[in-house]
C-alpha positions as CSV (number, residue, x, y, z in Angstrom):
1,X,70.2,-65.8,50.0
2,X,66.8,-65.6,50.9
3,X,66.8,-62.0,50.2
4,X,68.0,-62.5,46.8
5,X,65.2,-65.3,46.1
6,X,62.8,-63.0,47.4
7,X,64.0,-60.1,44.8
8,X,63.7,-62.8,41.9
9,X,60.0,-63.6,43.2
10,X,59.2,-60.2,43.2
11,X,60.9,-59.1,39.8
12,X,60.8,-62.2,38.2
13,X,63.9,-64.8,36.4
14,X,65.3,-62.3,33.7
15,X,66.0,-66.1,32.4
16,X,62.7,-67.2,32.6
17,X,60.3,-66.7,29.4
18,X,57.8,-64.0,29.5
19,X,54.1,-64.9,31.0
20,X,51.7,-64.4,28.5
21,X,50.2,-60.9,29.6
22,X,46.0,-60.6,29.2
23,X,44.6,-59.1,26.3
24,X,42.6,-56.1,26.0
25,X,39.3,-56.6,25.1
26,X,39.4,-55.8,20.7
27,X,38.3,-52.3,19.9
28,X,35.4,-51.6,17.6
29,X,36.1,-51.4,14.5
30,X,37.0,-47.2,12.9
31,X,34.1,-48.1,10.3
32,X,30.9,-48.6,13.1
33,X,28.2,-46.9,11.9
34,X,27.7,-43.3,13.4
35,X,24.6,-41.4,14.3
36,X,22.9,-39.4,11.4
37,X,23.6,-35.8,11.7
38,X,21.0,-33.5,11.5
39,X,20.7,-32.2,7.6
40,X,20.3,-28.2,7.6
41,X,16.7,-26.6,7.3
42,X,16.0,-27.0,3.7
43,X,16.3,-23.3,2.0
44,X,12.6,-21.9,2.1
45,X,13.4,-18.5,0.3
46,X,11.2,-17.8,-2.6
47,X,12.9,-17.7,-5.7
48,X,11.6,-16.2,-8.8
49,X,10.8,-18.7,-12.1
50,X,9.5,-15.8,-13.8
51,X,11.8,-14.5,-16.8
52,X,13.0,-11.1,-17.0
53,X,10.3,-10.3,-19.5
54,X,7.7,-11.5,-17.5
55,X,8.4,-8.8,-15.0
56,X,8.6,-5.5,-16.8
57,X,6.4,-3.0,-17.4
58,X,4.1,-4.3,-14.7
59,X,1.5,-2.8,-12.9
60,X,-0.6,-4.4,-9.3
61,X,-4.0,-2.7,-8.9
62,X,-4.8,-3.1,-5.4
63,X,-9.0,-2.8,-4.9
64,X,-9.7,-1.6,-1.3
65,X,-12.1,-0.8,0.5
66,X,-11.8,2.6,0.4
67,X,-11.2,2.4,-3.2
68,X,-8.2,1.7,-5.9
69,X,-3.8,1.8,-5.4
70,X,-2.3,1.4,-8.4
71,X,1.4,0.4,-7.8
72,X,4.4,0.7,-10.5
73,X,6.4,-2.3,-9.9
74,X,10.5,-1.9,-10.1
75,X,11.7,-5.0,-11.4
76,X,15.0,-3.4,-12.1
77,X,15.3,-2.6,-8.3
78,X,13.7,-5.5,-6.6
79,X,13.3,-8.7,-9.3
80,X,12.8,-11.4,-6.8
81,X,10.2,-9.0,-5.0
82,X,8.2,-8.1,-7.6
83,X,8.3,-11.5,-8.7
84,X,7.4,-12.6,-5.8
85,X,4.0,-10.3,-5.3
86,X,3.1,-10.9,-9.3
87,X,3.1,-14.8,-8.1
88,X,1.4,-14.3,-5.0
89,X,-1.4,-12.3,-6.4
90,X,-2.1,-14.8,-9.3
91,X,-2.3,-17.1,-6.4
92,X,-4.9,-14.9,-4.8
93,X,-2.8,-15.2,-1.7
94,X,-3.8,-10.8,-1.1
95,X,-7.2,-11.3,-2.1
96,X,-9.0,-10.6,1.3
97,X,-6.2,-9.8,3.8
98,X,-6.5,-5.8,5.4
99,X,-4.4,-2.8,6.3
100,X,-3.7,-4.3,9.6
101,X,-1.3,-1.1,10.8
102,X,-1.7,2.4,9.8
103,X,0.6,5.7,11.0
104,X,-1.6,8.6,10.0
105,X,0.2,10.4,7.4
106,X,3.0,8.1,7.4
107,X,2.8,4.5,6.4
108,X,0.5,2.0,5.8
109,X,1.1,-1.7,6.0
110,X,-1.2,-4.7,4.8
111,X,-0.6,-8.2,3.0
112,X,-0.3,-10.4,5.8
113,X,-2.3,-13.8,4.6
114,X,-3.5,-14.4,8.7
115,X,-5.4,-10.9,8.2
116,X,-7.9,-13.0,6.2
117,X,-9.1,-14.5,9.2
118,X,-10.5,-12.1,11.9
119,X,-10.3,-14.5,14.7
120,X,-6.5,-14.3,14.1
121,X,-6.1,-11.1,15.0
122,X,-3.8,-11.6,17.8
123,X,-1.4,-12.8,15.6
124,X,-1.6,-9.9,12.3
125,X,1.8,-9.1,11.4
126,X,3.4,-12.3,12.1
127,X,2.3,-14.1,8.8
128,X,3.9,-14.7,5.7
129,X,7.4,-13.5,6.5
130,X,11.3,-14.8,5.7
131,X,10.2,-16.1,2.3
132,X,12.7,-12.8,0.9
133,X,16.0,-11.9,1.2
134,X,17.3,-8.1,1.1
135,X,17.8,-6.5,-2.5
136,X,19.6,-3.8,-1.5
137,X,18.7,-0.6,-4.2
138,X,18.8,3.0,-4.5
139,X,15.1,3.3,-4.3
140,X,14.1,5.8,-1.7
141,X,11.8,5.9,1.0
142,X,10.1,8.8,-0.7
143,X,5.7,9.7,-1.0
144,X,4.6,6.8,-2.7
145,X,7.2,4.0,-2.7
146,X,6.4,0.6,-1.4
147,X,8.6,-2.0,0.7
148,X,8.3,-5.3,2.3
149,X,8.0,-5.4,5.7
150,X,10.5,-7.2,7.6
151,X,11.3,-8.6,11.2
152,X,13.0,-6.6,13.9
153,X,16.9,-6.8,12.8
154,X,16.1,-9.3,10.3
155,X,16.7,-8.5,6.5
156,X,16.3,-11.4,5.0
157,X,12.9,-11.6,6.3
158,X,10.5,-10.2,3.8
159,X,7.2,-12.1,2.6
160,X,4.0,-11.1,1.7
161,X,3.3,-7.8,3.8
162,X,4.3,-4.3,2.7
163,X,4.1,-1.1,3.7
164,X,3.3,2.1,1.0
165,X,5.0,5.5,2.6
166,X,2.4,8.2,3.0
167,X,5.2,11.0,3.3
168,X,8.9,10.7,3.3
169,X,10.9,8.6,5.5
170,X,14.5,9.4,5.0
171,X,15.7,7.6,8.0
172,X,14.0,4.1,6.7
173,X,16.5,4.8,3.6
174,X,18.4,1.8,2.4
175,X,16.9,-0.4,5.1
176,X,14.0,-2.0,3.7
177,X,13.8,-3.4,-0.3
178,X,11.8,-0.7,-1.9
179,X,10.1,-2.8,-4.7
180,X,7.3,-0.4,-6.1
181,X,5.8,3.3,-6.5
182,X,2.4,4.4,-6.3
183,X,1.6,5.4,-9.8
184,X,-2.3,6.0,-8.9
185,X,-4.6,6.3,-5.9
186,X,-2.0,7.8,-3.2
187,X,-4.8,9.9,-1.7
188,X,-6.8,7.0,-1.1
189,X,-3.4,5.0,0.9
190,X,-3.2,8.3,2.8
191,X,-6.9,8.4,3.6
192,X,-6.3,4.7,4.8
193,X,-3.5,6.2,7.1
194,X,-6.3,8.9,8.4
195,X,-8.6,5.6,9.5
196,X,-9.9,5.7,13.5
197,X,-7.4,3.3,14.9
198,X,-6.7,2.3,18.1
199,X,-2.6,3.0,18.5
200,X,-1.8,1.9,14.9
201,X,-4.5,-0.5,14.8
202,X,-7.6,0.1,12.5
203,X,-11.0,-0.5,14.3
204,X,-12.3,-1.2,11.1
205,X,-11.3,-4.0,8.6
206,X,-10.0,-1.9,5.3
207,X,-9.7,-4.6,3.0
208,X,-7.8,-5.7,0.3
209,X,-10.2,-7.0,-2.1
210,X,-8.3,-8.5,-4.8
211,X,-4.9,-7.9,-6.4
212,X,-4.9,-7.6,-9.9
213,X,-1.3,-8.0,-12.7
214,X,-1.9,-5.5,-15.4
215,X,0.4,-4.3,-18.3
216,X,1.7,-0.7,-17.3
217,X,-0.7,1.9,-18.9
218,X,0.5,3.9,-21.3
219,X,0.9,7.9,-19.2
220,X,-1.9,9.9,-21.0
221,X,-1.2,12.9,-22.3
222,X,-0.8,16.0,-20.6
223,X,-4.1,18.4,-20.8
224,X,-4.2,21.7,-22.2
225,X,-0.8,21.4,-23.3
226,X,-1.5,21.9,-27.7
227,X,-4.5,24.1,-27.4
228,X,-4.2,27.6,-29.2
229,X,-4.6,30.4,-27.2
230,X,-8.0,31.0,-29.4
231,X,-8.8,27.2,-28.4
232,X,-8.5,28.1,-24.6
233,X,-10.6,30.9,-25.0
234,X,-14.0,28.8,-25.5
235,X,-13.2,27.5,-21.9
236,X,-15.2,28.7,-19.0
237,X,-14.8,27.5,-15.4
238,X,-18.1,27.1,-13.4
239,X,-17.1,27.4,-9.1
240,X,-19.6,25.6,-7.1
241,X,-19.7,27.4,-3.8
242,X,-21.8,27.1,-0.4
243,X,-23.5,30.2,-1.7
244,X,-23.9,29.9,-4.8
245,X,-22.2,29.0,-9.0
246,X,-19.4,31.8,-10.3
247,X,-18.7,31.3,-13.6
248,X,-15.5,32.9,-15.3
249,X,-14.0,32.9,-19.0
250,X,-10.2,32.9,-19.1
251,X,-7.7,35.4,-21.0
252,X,-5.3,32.7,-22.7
253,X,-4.2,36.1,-24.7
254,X,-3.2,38.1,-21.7
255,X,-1.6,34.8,-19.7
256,X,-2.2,31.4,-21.5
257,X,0.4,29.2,-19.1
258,X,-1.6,30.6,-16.0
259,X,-4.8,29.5,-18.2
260,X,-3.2,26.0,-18.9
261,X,-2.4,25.8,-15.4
262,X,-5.7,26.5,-13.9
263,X,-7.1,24.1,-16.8
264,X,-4.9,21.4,-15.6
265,X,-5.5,21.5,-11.7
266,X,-9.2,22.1,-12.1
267,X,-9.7,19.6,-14.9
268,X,-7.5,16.6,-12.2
269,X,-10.3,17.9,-9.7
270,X,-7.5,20.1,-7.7
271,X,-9.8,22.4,-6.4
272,X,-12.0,20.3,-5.9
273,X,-13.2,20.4,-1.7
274,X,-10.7,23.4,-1.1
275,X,-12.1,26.4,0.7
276,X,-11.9,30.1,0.2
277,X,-9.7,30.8,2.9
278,X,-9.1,34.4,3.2
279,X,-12.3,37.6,2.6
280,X,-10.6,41.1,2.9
281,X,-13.4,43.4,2.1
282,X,-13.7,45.6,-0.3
283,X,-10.2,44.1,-2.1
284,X,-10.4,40.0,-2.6
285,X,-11.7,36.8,-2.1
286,X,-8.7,34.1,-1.8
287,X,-9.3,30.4,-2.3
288,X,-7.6,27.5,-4.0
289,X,-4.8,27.2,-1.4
290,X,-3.2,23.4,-0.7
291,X,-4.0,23.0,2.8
292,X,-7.6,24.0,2.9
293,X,-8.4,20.5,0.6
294,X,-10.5,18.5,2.8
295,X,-9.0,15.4,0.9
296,X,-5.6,14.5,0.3
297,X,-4.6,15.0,-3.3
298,X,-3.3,12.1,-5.6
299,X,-0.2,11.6,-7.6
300,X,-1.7,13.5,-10.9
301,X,-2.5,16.4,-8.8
302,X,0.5,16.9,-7.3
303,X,2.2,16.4,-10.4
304,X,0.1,19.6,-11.9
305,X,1.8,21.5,-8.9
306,X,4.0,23.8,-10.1
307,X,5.9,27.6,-9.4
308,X,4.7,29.8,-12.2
309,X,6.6,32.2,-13.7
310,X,4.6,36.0,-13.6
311,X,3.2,36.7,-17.1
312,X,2.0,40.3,-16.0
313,X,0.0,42.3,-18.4
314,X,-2.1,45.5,-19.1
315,X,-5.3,44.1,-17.7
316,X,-6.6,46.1,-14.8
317,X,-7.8,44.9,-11.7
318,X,-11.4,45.8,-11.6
319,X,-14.0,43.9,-9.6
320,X,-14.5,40.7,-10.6
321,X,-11.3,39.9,-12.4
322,X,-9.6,36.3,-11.6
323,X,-5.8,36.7,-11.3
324,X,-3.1,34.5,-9.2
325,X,-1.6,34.9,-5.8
326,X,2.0,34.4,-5.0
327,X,4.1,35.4,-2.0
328,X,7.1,37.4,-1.9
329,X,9.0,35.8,-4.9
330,X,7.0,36.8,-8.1
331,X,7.3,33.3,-9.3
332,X,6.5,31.6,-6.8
333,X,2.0,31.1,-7.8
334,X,1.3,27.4,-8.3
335,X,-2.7,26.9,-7.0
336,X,-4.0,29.7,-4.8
337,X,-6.0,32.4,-6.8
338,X,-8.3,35.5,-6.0
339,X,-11.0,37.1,-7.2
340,X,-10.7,40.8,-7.2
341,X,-14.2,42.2,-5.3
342,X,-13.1,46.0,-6.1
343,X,-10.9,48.2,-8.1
344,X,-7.2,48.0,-6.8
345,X,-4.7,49.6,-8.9
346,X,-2.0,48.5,-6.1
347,X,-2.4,45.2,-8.0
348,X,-1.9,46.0,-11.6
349,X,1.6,44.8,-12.8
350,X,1.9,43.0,-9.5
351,X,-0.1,40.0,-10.0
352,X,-1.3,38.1,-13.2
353,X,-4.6,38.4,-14.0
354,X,-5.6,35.6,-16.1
355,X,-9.6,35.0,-16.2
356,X,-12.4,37.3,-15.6
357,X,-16.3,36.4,-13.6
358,X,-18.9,36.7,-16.5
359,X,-21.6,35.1,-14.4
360,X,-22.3,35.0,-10.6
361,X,-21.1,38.5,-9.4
362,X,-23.9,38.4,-6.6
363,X,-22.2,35.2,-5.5
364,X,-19.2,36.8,-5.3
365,X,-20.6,39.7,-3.3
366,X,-22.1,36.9,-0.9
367,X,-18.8,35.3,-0.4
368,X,-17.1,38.7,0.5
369,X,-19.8,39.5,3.3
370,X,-19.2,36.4,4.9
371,X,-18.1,37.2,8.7
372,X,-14.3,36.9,9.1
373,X,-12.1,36.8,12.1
374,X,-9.1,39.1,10.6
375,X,-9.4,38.0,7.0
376,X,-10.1,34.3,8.2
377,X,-13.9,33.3,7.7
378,X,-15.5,32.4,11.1
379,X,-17.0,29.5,9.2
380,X,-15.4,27.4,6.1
381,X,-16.4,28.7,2.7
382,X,-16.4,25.8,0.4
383,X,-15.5,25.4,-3.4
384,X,-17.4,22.5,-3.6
385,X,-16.5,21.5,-7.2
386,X,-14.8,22.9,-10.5
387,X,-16.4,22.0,-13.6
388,X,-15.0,23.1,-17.2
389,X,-17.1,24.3,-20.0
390,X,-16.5,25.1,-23.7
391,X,-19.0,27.8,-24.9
392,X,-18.9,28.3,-29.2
């Protein structure tokens, strides 16, 4: 029996009613207020509020140091870019910043806002990125285009700096927005790349003076393109040389797209600082050739660059005659002429002869006794300047 009470005592009288169990302290209510959640950054991309017509047929001048860029901006490529530089430059936001970073020969890169300020030097390249997002085009990293400069592995960081390409980069293709084109002034970006730099650094400040919006100019006409051969024949081209003016008159009759040609180049200032790079004695004087400018030549100039075909006539080649080089392919002249110091039949037929000296012959002469190492000159000869004439 006692064992049996003691049971009941432990598991209590199934007869008994239940003892009110405690409660549980109430629960919040579901509807307490919670902790503010951060918002998201607030979307800091530049967006353009210029219309569509607002953006074409644009053109930034660029004023430099070192003199004037024109850029050719592609709206139908980049709209948000180029909308985004037109705005910034109204807003003056280029006007004193520098070419902070320079490749020679291969890029340029300048518009960062902290390049204003010398004492921030540390810090040029940093500023006025991630305001762009990609626009991904079929511009190419070709001579001349243009592209804002982004972060490592970041695309959609783009802003105010840009680079312009001094020679092609095929392998920056598709990576970077290209936004404009050099329309003018690519020998002066490519005389920027040439500046004495420490590494990539410039040790001098080549600045951006101001950035002008401009309507695209209308492309000028094409010299010496509706001339009459009897037109062309009134020209004359006076050679400024080291020793000394050589004046020729041109045979439009004998060769006029040679004529136009020479016309063209001389009248864009082509051979203008090029050398006369090869004497052979007693046959020619050679000069006129591409790599012996001591400038870099600008987008009108290389655009006047072209492969002639031969227009070979009856005119002999006597001394003092003016008629085009080429190499192995007949049709392969573009810049590089000679003047011929000495009869040489082995020529006629071979080469076009397309002007003849009517003044400076003694010049010549001096230019032919220069010493030469092979048919090198020891020293460079230079054609200082071409300057066109017309005579009655």
């Amino acid at each position: 029996m006692f064992a049996f009470l003691t049971l009941l005592w432990l598991l209590g009288d199934p007869q008994a009613a239940p003892r009110p169990r405690p409660q549980a302290p109430p629960r919040p209510p579901a509807t307490r207020p919670q902790p503010a959640r951060p918002q998201p950054p607030a979307d800091t991309f530049f967006t353009s509020t210029l219309g569509p017509a607002e953006l074409q047929n644009k053109q930034a001048v660029l004023d430099t140091s070192l003199g004037t860029i024109v850029l050719d901006l592609l709206p139908d490529a980049a709209p948000n870019h180029v909308a985004h530089l037109i705005t910034r430059a109204r807003e003056g936001a280029y006007d004193g910043t520098i070419f902070h970073r320079v490749i020679v020969n291969g890029i340029i890169q300048g518009g960062d806002p902290l390049s204003k300020d010398s004492a921030l030097s540390a810090r040029y390249g940093t500023g006025g990125m991630r305001e762009l997002r990609f626009e991904k085009n079929d511009e190419r990293m070709t001579r001349g285009a243009v592209a804002a400069s982004l972060a490592p592995n970041l695309p959609d960081s783009g802003g105010s700096q840009f680079f312009i390409v001094i020679a092609d980069q095929p392998a920056l293709d598709g990576q970077y927005t290209v936004f404009a084109r050099v329309a003018e002034g690519l020998n002066v970006a490519q005389k920027i790349s040439q500046a004495d730099a420490d590494a990539t650094i410039p040790k001098e400040r080549i600045v951006i003076r101001k950035v002008t919006i401009r309507e695209k100019l209308a492309p000028a006409p094409e010299p010496f393109v509706t001339e009459t051969a009897e037109e062309l024949s009134h020209y004359r081209a006076v050679l400024e040389t080291a020793l000394g003016n050589v004046t020729f008159q041109f045979l439009p009759d004998k060769a006029p797209n040679h004529v136009r040609n020479f016309l063209r180049l001389a009248s864009s200032g082509f051979y203008d600082g090029t050398g006369f790079h090869r004497v052979v004695k007693g046959f020619v004087i050679q000069g006129g050739f591409l790599p012996t400018r001591s400038e870099p030549i600008d987008i009108t100039q290389e655009r006047y660059i072209r492969k002639l075909q031969p227009e070979f006539n009856d005119t002999p080649h006597d001394k003092g005659i003016v008629s085009m080089a080429h190499g192995e392919d007949p049709a392969s002249a573009d810049t590089s002429f000679f003047i011929v110091t000495a009869r040489t039949t082995a020529l006629d037929g071979k080469y076009t002869a397309f002007g003849r000296v009517v003044e400076g012959i003694d010049v010549v002469e001096k230019l032919e006794a220069v010493p030469v190492n092979g048919e090198t000159p020891v020293a460079r000869v230079e054609l200082k300047k071409v300057t066109l004439i017309k005579v009655p």
